[in-house]
Structures are given as C-alpha cells and as structure tokens.
C-alpha angles and dihedrals in degrees: 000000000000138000081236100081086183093055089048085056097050094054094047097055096048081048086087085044092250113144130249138175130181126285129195117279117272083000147115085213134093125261097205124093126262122237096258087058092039115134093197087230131127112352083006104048097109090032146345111275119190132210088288097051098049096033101127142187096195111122096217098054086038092062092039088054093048108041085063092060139010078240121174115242124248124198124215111217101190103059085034088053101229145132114215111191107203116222103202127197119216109274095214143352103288092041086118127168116258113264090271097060094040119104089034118089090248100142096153152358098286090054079049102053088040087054084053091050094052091045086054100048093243144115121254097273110251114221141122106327127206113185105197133214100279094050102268135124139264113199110193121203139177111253114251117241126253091006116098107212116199126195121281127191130214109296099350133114111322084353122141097226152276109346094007126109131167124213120200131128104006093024144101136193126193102255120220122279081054122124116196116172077005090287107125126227097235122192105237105181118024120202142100115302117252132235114280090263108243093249101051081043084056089052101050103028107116110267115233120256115251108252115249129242119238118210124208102225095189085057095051098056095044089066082043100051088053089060096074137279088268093058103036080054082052105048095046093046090062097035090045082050087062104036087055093041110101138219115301091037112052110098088047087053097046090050097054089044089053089046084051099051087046094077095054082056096052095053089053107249100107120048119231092244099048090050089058099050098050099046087041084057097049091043093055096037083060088048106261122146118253108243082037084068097032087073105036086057088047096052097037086053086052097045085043096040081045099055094046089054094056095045092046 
C-alpha cells in the first residue's frame, strides 16, 4: 500500500495489463499535451505521440507519472484490448428517451441495454463492472479478434441506443480509483472481463460500405448525343454546372440541374434513365456520395417533371 491512493489505482488496474495513462486531477480529461502544444522533447522527441500512444502498463513509468500529480487514471481501450459499453444516467430532468423507448420503463442506459437483452433473447451479460461517479455503469469486455471496433455513441451510426456508448480502439474510459466532482469510480463486480458476447458483436460490428456504382460517362454521352443537338446542349450545360460547383454547394447545384433536366424528361426528349446517369456522373466526378446524389436526382426530376406538369 501507499499513502498515494491514485498511484495504488493505477497499479491495480495495470496489474490486468490494461493501459493507462494520466488524466487531469479531479478530470475525465487528459493531463498530457496535445500536438499543437507539443515540445518534441522526451517520448515525443521523434514524433508527437497522444494518450493512446503513451498509455502504459509498466509499473516504473507508472510511479514516476503519479508521484508529479494526484492525477485520475484513464484507461486506453484499444492497446488493453477492451470494449467498454457505457451505461449513462439522465443528466437532468428533461433529459427524456427518445418516442421509441417511451412507455416502456426504460429511465437509463442500463433499462436500455436490458431491453436489448430481452429483444435479443439473452441475459444481461455478466463481466468486470465500474460503477462512475454519477451512478452509471461501466461493462467491460474482452475485445474480439480480428474485428476493430471504434467508439459509438447513444443512437448514432452502429450504437446501441439512448444513454449507451461504447468505447474501443480510439476510446478511453476513467478507470476505478478515480474521483471526478469528488464521486469515486468503484469496481462492482471483479472479475475477468468476458468475451464481447456475438450479438452485441453483431450490433456493433462496422457496417460495409455499399459498393458504388460506376457509371460509365462515354456511354452516357453517346445515348445523349442520339437525343438531338438541342438536348445533348442541354444535358452538358447542367452536368458541366456540377462538375465546376465547389464544396459547400454541390449538392444545391446538383438538385436545380436535375429540376432543369426534368423538364426535358416531362416533355418527352430525355429519357428518365439517361437523366440519371448523366447527372449521377457529374455528382460523383465533383466528390458526392452515391446515394447522396441518388436522392437528390431523384428529388430535383420530380420537382422538374412536376413543374412541367403545372405549366402544361
């Protein structure tokens, strides 16, 4: 034991060979510099290295770290190969769940991750257990191999829902022993991590990328080109518009070419298809996602077709 509690909990917590590195006293935030403020001096002397990078389980730079600062301790997930899910309490009183978790007891993000459970058909998965310092959870779990798992948060993108984030590669939690708004981070349940289980693995797992059409833009002009001097003008006028449009205003730009063009399309002398392709050539040459401009085609030939309609 030592008269440094902070130090202790740092050890302990190397100990499992999990990495940590020092936060701010009293912090969830980290106490090195960032590389704007970087001297190049010391572990950074070849290059900057962040909190990931110098997060450590050795014993010896461990005591030298905490015996400048009664610093907190942070814990990098990535090089300890963990996923930790974060179970959040509401910070205040409307601090309310989203409609679809509404009418059904869900208060937090442990009656969020239980309604997951159930939905799943599996028990609350049992594993090393922090509670922090505003009452919610911590769920450690032993990274899965040959997956890279990056942060999620709450409802967005792969996340697991409201009041749920997930930290992995990229990510750090504070680790227990810490004391942040003097409420400690207590280990609940001590013992070895568990396997990330297969369906929160499914859940979280990066979804692959749709593959992208590629359209064949000689083609394209070639069916153009058959439609008439008038419409092949026509037709390169507007796609030239959004080739030459910059960032910011791409996506505008697409959507009134593609209103223009549609009313080519509504009085019959360019086909639907060939429309598309051309604007959908000219949208992803000036670096707009597919499906982006999918639907903005889509909309700008209905507002087009729909103009065309009124005036006839």
């Amino acid at each position: 034991m030592t008269g440094n509690p902070l130090l202790t909990a740092a050890l302990a917590v190397a100990e499992r060979v999990w990495r940590v590195f020092p936060l701010a006293p009293g912090s969830k935030y980290p106490a090195l510099h960032g590389e704007k403020d970087c001297p190049r001096t010391g572990a950074c002397q070849t290059t900057h290295l962040g909190w990931e990078q110098r997060a450590t389980a050795d014993p010896d730079t461990i005591r030298r770290a905490w015996q400048v600062a009664p610093y907190n301790v942070g814990l990098a997930c990535g090089p300890s190969g963990v996923v930790v899910v974060d179970l959040d309490v509401p910070k205040h009183r409307r601090d309310l769940p989203p409609a679809k978790w509404t009418g059904r007891g869900i208060t937090d993000g442990r009656d969020v991750l239980a309604a997951l459970c159930e939905q799943h058909g599996q028990a609350w998965p049992r594993t090393f257990e922090v509670r922090t310092g505003r009452g919610g959870a911590h769920l450690y779990f032993a990274a899965p191999a040959g997956v890279v798992l990056r942060n999620t948060c709450g409802e967005k993108g792969n996340g697991l829902g409201w009041k749920v984030d997930t930290r992995a590669a990229g990510g750090y939690v504070v680790a227990p022993g810490s004391v942040v708004n003097h409420r400690p981070y207590t280990v609940v349940n001590d013992t070895a991590p568990i396997p990330l289980p297969a369906w929160l693995l499914g859940l979280l797992a990066p979804k692959p990328a749709p593959a992208t059409v590629v359209v064949n833009a000689g083609a394209v002009r070639a069916r153009i080109g058959r439609l008439g001097a008038y419409v092949g003008a026509a037709v390169s006028r507007e796609t030239a518009k959004v080739r030459e449009t910059g960032e910011g205003g791409r996506n505008d730009r697409l959507f009134a070419s593609s209103a223009a063009l549609g009313r080519l399309v509504a009085s019959g002398a360019l086909p639907e298809a060939d429309a598309t392709d051309a604007l959908l050539s000219a949208g992803l040459e000036a670096g707009l996602g597919e499906a982006e401009c999918r639907r903005t085609i889509a909309n700008g030939l209905a507002r087009g077709t729909g103009a065309m309609g009124r005036a006839a």
